[in-house]
C-alpha positions in Angstrom: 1.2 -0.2 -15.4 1.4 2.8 -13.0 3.6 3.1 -10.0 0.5 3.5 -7.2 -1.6 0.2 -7.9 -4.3 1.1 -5.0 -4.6 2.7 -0.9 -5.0 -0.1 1.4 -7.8 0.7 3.0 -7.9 -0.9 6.6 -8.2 -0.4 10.5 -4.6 0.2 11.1 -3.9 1.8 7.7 -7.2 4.6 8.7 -6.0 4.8 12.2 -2.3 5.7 10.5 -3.6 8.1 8.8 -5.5 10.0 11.1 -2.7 9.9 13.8 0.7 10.4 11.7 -0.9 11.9 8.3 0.2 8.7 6.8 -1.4 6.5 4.1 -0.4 3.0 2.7 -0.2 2.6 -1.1 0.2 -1.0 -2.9 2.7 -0.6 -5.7 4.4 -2.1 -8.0 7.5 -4.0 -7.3 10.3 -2.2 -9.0 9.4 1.1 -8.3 11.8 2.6 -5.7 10.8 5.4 -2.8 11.7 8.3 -4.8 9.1 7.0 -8.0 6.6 6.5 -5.5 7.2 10.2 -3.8 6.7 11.6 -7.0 3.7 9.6 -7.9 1.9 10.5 -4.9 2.1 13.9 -5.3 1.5 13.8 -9.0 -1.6 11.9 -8.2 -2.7 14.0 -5.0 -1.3 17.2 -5.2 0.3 16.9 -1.7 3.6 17.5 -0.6 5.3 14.0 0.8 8.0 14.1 3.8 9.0 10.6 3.9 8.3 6.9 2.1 8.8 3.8 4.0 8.8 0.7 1.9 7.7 -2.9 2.9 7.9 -6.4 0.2 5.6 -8.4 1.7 5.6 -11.7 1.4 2.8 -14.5 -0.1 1.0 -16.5 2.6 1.3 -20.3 2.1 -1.7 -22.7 3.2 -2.6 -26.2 3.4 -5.9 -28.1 3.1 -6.2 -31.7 4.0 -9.5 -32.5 2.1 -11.0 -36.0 0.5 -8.8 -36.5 -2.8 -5.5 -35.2 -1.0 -3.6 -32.4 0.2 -4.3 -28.8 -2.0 -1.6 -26.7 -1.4 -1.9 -22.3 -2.5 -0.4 -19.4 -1.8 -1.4 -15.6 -2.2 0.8 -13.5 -4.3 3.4 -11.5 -3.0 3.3 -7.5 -3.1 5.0 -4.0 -2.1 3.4 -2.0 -0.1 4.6 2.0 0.7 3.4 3.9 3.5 3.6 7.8 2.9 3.7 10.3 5.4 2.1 13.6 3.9 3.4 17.2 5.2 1.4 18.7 8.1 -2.1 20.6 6.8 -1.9 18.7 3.3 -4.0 15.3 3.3 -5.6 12.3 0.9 -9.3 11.8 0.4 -9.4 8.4 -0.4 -13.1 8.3 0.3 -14.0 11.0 -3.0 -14.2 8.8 -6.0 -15.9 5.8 -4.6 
């Protein structure tokens, strides 16, 4: 498996990336901010000036329903936002 799983593709992540040039990655959970770097530019072609890494956590729920309680829980994932040199940027939007 790769290091860049897939962008996160949401409100705040757009409204990152058309303020700071930065764009949020999932990836997987051993690689480290240097693997990622180079990944990103591998993939993209763009020149990164910083990674900022975040493990984020699985959310845990509770239903009370007719034959008892059902407990779950979403998995738990890395996520790495990238801030891109000024004048370089990521078209997530071309291969949709």
């Amino acid at each position: 498996m790769g290091i860049l799983i897939k962008p996160v593709i949401t409100e705040k992540a757009t409204g990152l990336s058309e303020l700071r040039n930065c764009f949020t990655f999932v990836v997987n959970k051993r690689a480290n901010k240097i693997e990622i770097k180079q990944a990103v530019e591998k993939a993209y072609g763009v020149s990164v000036d910083k990674v900022r890494t975040i493990n984020v956590r699985p959310d845990r729920n509770s239903k009370f329903t007719k034959s008892g309680v059902i407990t779950g829980k979403t998995n738990a994932y890395k996520k790495a936002i990238v801030q891109v040199a000024d004048g370089d940027t990521i078209d997530l939007y071309s291969n949709l």
